[in-house]
N, C-alpha and C positions, 0 to 999 in steps of 0.2 A: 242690305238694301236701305237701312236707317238713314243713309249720308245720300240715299238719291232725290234728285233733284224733280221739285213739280213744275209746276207750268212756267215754259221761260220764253219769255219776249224778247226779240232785237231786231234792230234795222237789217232787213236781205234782199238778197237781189235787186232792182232796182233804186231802192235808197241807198242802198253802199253804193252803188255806183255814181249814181246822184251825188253822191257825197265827194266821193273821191273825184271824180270830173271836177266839182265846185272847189274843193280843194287845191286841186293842182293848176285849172287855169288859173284861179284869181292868184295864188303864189306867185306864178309864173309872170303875169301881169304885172302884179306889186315890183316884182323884184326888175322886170323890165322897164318898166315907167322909172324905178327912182336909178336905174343902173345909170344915166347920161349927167347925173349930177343932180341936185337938189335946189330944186323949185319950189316955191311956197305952195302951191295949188297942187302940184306934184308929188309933195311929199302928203299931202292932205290926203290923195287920192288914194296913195301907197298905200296908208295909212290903214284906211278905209277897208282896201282890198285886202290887206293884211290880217286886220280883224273878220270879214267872211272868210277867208282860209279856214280859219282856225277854229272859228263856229263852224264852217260844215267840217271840220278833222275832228270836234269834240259828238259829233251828230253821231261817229259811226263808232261809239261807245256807249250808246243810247241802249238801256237792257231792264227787263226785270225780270227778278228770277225768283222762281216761291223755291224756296229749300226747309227741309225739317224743323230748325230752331229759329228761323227768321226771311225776312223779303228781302232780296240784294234790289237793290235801286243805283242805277247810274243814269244822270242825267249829262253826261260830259264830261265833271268833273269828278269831286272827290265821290266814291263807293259808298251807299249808305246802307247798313244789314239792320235792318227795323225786327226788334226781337217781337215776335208774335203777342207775345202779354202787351204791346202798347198799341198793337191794329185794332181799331174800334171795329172797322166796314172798309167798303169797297163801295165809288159811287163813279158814277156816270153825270157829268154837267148838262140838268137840264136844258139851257139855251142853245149849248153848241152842240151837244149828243157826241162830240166824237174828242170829248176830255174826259180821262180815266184819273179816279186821283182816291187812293188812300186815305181814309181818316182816322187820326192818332188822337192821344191825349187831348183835353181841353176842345174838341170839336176843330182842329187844327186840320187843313186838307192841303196833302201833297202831291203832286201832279203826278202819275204814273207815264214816262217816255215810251210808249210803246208807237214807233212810226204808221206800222200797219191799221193803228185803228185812227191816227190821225188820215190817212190815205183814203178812207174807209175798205178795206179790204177785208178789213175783218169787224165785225162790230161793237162796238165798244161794252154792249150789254155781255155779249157771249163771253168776252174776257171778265168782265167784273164777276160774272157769275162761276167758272173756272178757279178764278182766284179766292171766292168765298166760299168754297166746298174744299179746297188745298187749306185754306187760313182757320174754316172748322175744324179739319179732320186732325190739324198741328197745335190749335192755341192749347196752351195750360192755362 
């Protein structure tokens, strides 16, 4: 049970779909707007819709995973596995209350993607608190 995995976050049910809806029409869009030929404003627009595509296609790899030797973090792009010796805490953004974010070396703070606490569905404390009793029970 050493390799099982603690508490793991990703976008479900209604944000994947969210996602994937945002995805495919604005695609569908892009690719129908520049299909008649290429228009300066048109191709702008393409453009445009091209880039939301692809942000909500990067949305539905949104995850964080506590696992044994380290935190996996995907924010979209490249996988980042944060080895537990460099996790300071776990905080919550006073102003906004529903930004979860990591703090590392040098007082550096990394945004934690978890959709459901941006949604409020689940509360940003109850996760940071989860993640600091997985991040004690693992740090050397």
């Amino acid at each position: 049970m050493a390799d099982q995995a603690g508490p793991t976050y990703r976008s479900t049910g209604p944000s994947r779909l969210a996602a994937w809806v945002t995805f495919l029409v604005s695609l569908g869009v892009a690719v129908s707007i520049n299909g008649g030929g290429v228009a300066p404003g048109r191709g702008f627009i393409g453009a445009v819709l091209l880039v939301v595509a692809f942000l909500a296609l990067s949305s539905l790899r949104f995850r964080v995973v506590a696992r044994p030797e380290h935190l996996v973090v995907c924010s979209g792009g490249p996988v980042r596995k944060i080895p537990w010796s460099q996790v300071k805490g776990f905080g919550v953004d006073d102003k906004r209350g529903r930004i979860l974010y990591v703090v590392l070396p040098e007082d550096r703070k990394m945004m934690l993607p978890v959709p459901e606490v941006r949604t409020g569905k689940i509360e940003a404390k109850d996760v940071r608190d989860e993640l600091t009793r997985y991040w004690k029970a693992h740090r050397r």
